[in-house]
Structure formats: structure tokens, C-alpha cells
C-alpha positions as CSV (number, residue, x, y, z in Angstrom):
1,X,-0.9,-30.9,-8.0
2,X,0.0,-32.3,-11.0
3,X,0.1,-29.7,-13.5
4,X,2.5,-26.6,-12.6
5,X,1.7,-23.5,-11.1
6,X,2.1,-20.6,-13.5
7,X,4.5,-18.1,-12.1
8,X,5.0,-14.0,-12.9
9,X,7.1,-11.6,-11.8
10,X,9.2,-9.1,-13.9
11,X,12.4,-9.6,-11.6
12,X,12.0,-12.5,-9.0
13,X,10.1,-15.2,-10.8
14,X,13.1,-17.6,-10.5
15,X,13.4,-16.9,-6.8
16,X,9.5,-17.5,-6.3
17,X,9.7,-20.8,-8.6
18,X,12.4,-22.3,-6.8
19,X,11.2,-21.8,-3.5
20,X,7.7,-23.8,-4.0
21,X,9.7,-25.9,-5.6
22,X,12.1,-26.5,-2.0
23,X,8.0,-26.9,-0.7
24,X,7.2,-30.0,-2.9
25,X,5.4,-27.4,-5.3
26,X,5.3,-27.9,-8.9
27,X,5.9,-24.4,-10.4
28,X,7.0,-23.0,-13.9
29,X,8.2,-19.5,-15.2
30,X,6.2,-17.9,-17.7
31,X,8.0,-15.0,-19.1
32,X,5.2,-13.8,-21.8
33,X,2.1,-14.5,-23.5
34,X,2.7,-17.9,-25.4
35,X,4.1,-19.3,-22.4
36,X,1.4,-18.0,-20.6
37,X,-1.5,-19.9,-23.0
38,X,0.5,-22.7,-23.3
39,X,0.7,-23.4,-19.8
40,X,-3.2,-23.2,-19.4
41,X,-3.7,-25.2,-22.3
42,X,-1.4,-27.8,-20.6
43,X,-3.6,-28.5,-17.6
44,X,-2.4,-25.2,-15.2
45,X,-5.1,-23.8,-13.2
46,X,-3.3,-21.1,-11.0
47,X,-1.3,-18.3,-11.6
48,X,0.8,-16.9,-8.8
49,X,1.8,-13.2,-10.0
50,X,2.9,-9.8,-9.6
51,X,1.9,-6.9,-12.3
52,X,0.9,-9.2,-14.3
53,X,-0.4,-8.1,-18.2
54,X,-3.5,-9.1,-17.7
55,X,-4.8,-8.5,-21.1
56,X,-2.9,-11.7,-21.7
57,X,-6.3,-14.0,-20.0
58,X,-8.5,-14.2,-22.8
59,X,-12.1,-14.4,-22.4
60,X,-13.1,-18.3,-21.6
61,X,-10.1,-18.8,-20.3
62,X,-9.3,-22.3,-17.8
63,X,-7.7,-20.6,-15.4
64,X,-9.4,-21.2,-12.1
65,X,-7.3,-18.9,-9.3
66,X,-5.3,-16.2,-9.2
67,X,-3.3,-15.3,-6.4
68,X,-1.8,-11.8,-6.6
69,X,1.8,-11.5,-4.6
70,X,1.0,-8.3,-3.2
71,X,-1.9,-6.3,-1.3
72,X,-3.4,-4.0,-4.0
73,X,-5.4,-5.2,-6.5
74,X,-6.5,-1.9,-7.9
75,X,-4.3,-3.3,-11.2
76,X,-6.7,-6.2,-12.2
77,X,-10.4,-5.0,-10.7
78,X,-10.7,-3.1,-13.8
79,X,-10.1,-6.1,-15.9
80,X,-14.0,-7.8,-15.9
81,X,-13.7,-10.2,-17.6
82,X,-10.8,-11.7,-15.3
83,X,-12.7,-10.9,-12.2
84,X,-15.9,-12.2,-13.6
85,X,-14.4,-15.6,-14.2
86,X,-11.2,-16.5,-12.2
87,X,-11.3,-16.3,-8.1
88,X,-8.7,-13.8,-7.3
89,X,-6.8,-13.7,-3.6
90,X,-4.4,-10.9,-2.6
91,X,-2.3,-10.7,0.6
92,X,-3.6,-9.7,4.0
93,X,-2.1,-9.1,6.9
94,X,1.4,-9.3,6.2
95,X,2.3,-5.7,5.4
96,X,1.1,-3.7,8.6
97,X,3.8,-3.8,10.8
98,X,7.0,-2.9,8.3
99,X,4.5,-0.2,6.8
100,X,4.1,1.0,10.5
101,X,7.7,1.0,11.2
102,X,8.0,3.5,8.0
103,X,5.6,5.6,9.2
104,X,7.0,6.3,12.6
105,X,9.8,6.2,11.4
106,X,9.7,9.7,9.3
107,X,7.7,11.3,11.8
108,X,9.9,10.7,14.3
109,X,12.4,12.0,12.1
110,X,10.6,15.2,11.2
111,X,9.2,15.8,14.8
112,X,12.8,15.4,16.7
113,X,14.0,17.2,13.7
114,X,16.9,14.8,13.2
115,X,18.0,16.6,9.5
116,X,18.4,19.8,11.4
117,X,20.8,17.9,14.6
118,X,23.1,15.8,11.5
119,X,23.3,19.1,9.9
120,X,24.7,20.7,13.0
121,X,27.3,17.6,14.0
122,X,28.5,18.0,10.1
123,X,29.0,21.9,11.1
124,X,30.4,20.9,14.9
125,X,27.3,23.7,15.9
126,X,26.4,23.2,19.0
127,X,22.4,24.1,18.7
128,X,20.0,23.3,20.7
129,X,16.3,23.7,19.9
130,X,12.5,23.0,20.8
131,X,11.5,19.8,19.2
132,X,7.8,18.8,18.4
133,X,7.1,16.0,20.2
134,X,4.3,12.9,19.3
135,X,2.6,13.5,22.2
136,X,-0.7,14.0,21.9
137,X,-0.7,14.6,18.3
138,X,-3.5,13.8,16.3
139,X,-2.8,10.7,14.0
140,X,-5.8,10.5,11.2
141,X,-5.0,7.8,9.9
142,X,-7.4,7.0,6.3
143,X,-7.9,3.4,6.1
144,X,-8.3,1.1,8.4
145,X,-7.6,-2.4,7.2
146,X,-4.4,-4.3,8.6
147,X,-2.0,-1.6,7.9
148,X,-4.4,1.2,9.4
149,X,-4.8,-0.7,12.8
150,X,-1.2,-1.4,12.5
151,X,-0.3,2.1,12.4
152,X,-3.1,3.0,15.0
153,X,-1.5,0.8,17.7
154,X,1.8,2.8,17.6
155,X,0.0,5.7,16.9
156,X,-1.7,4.3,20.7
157,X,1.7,3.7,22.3
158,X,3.5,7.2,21.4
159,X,0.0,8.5,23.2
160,X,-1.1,10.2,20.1
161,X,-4.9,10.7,19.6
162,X,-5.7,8.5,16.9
163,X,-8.9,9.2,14.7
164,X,-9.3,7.0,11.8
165,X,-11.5,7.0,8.3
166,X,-13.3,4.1,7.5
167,X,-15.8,2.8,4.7
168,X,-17.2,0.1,7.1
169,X,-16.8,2.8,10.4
170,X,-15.2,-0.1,12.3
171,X,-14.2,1.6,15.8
172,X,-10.8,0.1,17.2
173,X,-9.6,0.3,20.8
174,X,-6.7,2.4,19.5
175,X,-9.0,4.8,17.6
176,X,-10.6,7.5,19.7
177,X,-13.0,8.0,16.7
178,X,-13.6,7.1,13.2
179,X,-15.5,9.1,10.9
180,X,-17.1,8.0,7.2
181,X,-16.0,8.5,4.2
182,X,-19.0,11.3,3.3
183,X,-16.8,13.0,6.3
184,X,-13.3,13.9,4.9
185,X,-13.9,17.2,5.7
186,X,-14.1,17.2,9.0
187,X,-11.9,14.2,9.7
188,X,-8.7,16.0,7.7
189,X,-9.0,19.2,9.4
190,X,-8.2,17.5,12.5
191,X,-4.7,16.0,11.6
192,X,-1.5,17.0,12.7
193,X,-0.4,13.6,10.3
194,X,-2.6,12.2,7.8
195,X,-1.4,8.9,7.1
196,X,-3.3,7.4,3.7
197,X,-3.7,3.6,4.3
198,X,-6.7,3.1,1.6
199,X,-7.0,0.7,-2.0
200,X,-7.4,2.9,-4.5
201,X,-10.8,2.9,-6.2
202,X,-13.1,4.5,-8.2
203,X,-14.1,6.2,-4.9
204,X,-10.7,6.9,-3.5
205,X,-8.8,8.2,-6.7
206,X,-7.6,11.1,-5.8
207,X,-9.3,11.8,-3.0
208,X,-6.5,14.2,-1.6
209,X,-7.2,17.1,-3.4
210,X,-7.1,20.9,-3.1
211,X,-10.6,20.6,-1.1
212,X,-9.2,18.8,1.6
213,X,-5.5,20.2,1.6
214,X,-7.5,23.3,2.0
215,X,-9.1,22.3,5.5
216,X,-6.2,21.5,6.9
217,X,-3.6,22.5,9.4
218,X,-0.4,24.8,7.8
219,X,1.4,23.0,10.0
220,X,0.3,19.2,8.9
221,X,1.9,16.7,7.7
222,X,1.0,14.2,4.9
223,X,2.0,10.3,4.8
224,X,0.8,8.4,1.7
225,X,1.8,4.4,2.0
226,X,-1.3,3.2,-0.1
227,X,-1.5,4.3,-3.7
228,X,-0.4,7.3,-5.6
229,X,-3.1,8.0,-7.3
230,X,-5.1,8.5,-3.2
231,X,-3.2,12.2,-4.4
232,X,-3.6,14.9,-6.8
233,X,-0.2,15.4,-7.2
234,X,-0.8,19.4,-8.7
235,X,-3.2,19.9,-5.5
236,X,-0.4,18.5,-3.0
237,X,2.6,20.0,-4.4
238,X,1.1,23.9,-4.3
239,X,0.1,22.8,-0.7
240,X,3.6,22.3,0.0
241,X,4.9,25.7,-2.0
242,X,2.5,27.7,-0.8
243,X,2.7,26.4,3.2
244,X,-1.2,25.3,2.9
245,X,0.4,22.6,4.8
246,X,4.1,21.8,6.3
247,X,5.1,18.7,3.8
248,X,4.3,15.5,2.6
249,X,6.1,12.2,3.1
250,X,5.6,9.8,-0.1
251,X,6.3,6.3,-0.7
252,X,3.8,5.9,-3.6
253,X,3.4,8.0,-6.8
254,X,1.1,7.9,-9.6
255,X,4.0,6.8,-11.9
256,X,6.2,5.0,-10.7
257,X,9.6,5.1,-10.4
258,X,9.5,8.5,-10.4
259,X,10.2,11.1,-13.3
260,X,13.1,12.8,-12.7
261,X,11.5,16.2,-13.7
262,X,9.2,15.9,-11.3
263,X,8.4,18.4,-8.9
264,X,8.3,16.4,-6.3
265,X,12.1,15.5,-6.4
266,X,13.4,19.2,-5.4
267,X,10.1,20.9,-3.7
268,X,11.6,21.7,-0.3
269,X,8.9,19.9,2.1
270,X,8.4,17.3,0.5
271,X,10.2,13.5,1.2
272,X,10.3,11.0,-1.3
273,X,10.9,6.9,-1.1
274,X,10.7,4.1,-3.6
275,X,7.8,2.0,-3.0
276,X,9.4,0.5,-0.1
277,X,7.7,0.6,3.1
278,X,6.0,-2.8,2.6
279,X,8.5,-4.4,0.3
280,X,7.5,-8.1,-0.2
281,X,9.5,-10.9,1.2
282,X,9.6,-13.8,-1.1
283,X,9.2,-16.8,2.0
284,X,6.9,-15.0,3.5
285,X,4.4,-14.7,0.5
286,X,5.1,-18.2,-0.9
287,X,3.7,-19.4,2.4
288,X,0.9,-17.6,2.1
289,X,-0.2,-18.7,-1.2
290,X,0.9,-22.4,0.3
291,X,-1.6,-21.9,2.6
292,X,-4.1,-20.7,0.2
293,X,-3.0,-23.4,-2.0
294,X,-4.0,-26.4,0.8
295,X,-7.7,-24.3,1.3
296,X,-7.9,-24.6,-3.1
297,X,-7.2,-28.4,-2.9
298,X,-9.3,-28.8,-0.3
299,X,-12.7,-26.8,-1.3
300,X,-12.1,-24.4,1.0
301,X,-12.5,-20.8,1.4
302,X,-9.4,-19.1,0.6
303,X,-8.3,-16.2,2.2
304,X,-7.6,-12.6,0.9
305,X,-10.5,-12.6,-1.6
306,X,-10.7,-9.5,-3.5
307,X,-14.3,-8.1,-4.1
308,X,-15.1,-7.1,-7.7
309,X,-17.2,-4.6,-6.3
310,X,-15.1,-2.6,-3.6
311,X,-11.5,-2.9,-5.1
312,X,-9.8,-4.7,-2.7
């Protein structure tokens, strides 16, 4: 293409930019609004971004495509007028297996109870005790896009029974059944781990509340790798202080980074990460978008469109 693709991110523009560039991709920083608007004015069609402001696309605006640099969209859907007149992509199936890896990860570490063994080596105890295995477990996993069925294959191979949530009630081989969302009820009350794999949406904002948390096992255990905002934080944190259920393993919050008064930090039960289950590699979206990129030149359907009506 002749005219530059608009690039945006907070910290790694740069990065991004020079890689297309290593491609044969014209690409140019924009670092706020006028650069922004004078780079559509000049001829630029696409934007290639992360958190973007998107209050910065006015109404009319030339831009054609926007391809987002991560797998939530739940930041621009509420923004019509962008959605309404500029195709938007985000990226698919590139986040499952890390995200997975995370997953097991802490539950391996809670279930083998790996603190409590560390703990014991610091204090040369010797002392041995009965450890929880995965073993047929129930893994309820909400969500089952391609970091759900990610998650359900492990889930599979650790011979867990696997039970999955689903708006479009899409059965996988992993999955020995999969329940609506009209059915939370029943489908939380199962879990032994509740892994949260879903967009966030008008539907699914906090959808985690004292309701559900109130079904559930004392002994359960929470994962949220989606969004936040899946949580009401209030509901989940009295869970966890009260021993409604065991504890809750968190790599999203509603705000984000964390307060450091927040509960959260110091509420025994409770394990908190930065946002970084699914952290995105900068080769690996570039080609992505490159590939999207060959599909806009050529007329063709791109892949990862977002739906203005679901969320994601």
C-alpha cells in the first residue's frame, strides 16, 4: 500500500512499526489525535492498535479497517459510530494455549499444594500431607471460544470432567456437557474450578455475582482469564472471607493495574496476576494482521470480525 498504516500502542508502537516495516509494510506512529487526523487526511485507511482513544475517530471518518492487537473488543463495541462505519478485526486463535498453560498452572499449584511443600523446605520440616489431585475434578469452564476449548483439552488430558457454558451450546469432544447461558445456576454449582473464558458484554458484565457464588461448592475454586468486569468484585471477595467458596485466582480486574488498597491484594484466598496469561507477542500479531492485510488488498473476508451485536 502506498499510504502508511496508522499505528497505536501506549508502549510498543515503535516495536510494531518497525517490524511491518522488516515485512515491506509501510507503517507510521501516531502518538495523539492530530497525528491521528492527519494521517487519515493523508490517504491512510487502516489503523493497527491497542487501547486506542477512540473518541479520537470522528463521525465520517475515511478510515476503512481497524485491526485491534488483541482479543477483546469490549473497549470499542460501545463506540457506534466506529462500529457502524469502519470494519473492525480482533485476534483469534492465538491466545488459547499460553492462557491454558496459566490455568493449569495455578491449579496445579493449589491442588499439589506447592506454597505449603516451599514453605516446609524454607523450614527444613519434613511434612508430608494428602494432596488434592485433578483427577476427576469438575472443570466448568464459561466460554467456549479458542481459549475455552484450549483449556477443555487439558482439562481432557488431566482426566477431569469438563462441562462447559456456551451462548451458541457448541458441544466439544473434551466437554462432557455444556449448558446455556439461561443455566448458570446449575452449571456453577457443579464446579470444583470455574474458569471464566467469556467477552465481556452487556450480558456478561458481572455475571459472577453473589447469586452464583452462592450455588457453589465451599471448597471451589475461581479462575477469571477474560475480563474483570465477568466479576463483582464486593460479591467475590466476601465469598472468599466468609469460605462461601475456597479462593479465587485473578488475572483480570475491573481496574487495572490494580489499586493498591484493594482488598484483593491481602484477602488470604485470593491469588492475584498482572494481565499476563495471554500477553501478546509482537511477531506473532504483526503476522496476523499481515495476513489480514493480503485478504483487505485482495477483497477478501478478513478474519477475526467483531460483531457489533454480540461483543466480540
Amino acid at each position: 500500500m502506498q499510504t502508511p498504516i496508522l499505528v497505536y500502542h501506549p508502549a510498543k508502537a515503535d516495536q510494531y512499526v518497525a517490524y511491518l516495516e522488516k515485512q515491506g509494510v509501510l507503517a507510521q506512529v501516531v502518538h495523539d489525535k492530530i497525528e491521528f487526523e492527519q494521517g487519515v487526511k493523508n490517504g491512510s485507511q487502516i489503523l493497527f492498535a491497542w487501547r486506542f482513544p477512540w473518541q479520537w475517530i470522528q463521525e465520517g471518518s475515511a478510515l476503512t479497517w481497524i485491526q485491534l492487537m488483541g482479543a477483546g473488543a469490549d473497549d470499542i463495541v460501545h463506540h457506534h459510530h466506529v462500529m457502524n462505519n469502519q470494519k473492525v478485526t480482533r485476534i483469534v486463535d492465538q491466545f488459547g494455549a499460553p492462557i491454558a498453560e496459566y490455568v493449569f498452572a495455578w491449579m496445579l499449584y493449589l491442588s499439589q499444594g506447592i506454597d505449603r511443600l516451599r514453605q516446609a523446605q524454607q523450614q527444613r520440616l519434613w511434612d508430608p500431607f494428602e494432596t488434592q489431585p485433578l483427577l476427576g475434578k469438575t472443570l466448568a469452564i464459561a466460554g467456549l471460544g479458542s481459549i475455552g476449548k484450549e483449556i477443555a483439552k487439558r482439562g481432557q488430558a488431566f482426566s477431569m470432567k469438563v462441562i462447559g457454558l456456551s451462548r451458541t451450546h457448541k458441544k466439544e469432544d473434551s466437554i462432557v456437557a455444556c449448558y446455556q447461558p439461561e443455566e448458570w445456576g446449575v452449571f456453577a454449582k457443579q464446579a470444583d474450578y470455574l474458569v471464566l473464558a467469556l467477552p465481556l458484554t452487556h450480558a456478561t458484565y458481572h455475571i459472577l455475582d453473589k447469586k452464583i457464588l452462592q450455588t457453589m461448592k465451599k471448597d471451589a475454586i475461581v479462575v477469571n482469564i477474560g475480563r474483570g468486569s465477568l466479576i463483582n468484585e464486593d460479591d467475590l471477595q466476601n465469598a472468599v472471607r466468609y469460605h462461601q467458596i475456597q479462593g479465587a485466582i485473578l488475572d483480570v480486574m475491573e481496574q487495572e493495574p490494580l489499586q493498591k488498597e484493594h482488598p484483593f491484594w491481602h484477602t488470604e484466598g485470593i491469588y492475584v496476576t498482572p494481565h499476563m496469561s495471554g500477553v501478546s507477542q509482537i511477531e506473532k500479531v504483526s503476522d496476523f494482521f499481515l495476513s489480514n492485510l493480503l485478504c483487505f488488498e485482495k477483497s477478501q473476508p478478513l478474519q477475526g470480525i467483531v460483531d457489533p451485536v454480540h461483543g466480540y
